[in-house]
C-alpha positions in Angstrom: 29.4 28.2 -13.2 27.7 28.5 -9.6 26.7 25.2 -8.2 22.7 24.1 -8.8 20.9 23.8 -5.3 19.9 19.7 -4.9 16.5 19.5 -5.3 15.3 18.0 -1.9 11.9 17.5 -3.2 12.7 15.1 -5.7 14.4 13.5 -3.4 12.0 13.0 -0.7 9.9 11.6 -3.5 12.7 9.0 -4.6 12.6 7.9 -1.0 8.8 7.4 -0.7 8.5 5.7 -4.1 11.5 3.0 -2.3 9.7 2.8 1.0 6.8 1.8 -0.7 8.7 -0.7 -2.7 10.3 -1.9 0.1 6.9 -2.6 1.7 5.5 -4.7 -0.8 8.5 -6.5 -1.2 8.6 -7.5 2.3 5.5 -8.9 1.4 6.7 -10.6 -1.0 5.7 -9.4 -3.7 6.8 -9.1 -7.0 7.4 -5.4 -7.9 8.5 -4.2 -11.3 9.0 0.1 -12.1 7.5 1.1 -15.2 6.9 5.1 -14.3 7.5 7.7 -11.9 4.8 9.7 -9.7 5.5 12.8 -11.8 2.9 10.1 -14.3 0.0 10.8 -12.1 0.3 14.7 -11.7 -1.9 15.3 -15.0 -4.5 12.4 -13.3 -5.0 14.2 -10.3 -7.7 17.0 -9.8 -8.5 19.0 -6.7 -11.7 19.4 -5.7 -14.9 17.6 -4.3 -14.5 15.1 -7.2 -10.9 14.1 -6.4 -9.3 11.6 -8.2 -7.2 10.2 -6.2 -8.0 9.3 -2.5 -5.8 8.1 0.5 -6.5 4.8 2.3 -3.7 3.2 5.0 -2.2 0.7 2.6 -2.3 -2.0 5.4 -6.0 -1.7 5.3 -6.5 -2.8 1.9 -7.0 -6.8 2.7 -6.4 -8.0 -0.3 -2.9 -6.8 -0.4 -2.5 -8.8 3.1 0.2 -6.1 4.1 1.2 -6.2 8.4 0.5 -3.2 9.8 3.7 -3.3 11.5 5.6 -3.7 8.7 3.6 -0.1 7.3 4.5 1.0 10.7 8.0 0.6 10.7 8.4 2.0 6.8 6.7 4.9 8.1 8.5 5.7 11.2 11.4 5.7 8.7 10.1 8.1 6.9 9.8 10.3 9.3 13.2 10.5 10.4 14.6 10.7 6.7 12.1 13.5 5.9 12.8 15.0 9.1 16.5 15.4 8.1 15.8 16.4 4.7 13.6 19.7 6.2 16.3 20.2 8.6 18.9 20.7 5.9 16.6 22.9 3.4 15.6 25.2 7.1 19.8 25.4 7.0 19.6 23.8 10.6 22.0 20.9 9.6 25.2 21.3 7.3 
């Protein structure tokens, strides 16, 4: 049976749904996983009307989040994502 390619999407998504985790926790706060992202697929509509918007987490005051501490979690992401596209190009082993 030839081997299944890994799915490097999924995997970049596993990654931001932790990085995301792990900032909040820094925070201290209490984080519990009850779904995946795949959930929110169906919710989101493209569009003028769009569904879902973007903010920069940090800038939502009620979550009292540093912005270094987004800063940091992002700069991470970059280099694991960065990796990630360098193995699917076949640039790295």
């Amino acid at each position: 049976m030839p081997a299944r390619p890994v799915d490097l999407n999924n995997i970049k998504g596993r990654i931001a749904e932790a990085l995301v985790e792990s900032i909040f926790r820094r925070a201290e706060f209490k984080m519990t996983r009850f779904g995946r992202e795949s959930d929110l697929r169906g919710m989101m509509k493209v569009g003028k009307d769009d569904f879902l918007r973007t903010v920069d987490v940090h800038e939502i005051t009620r979550f009292d989040l540093y912005p270094q501490n987004v800063q940091q979690h992002e700069e991470l992401a970059r280099k694991m994502f960065g990796l990630l596209s360098e193995i699917k190009a076949g640039i790295l082993p």
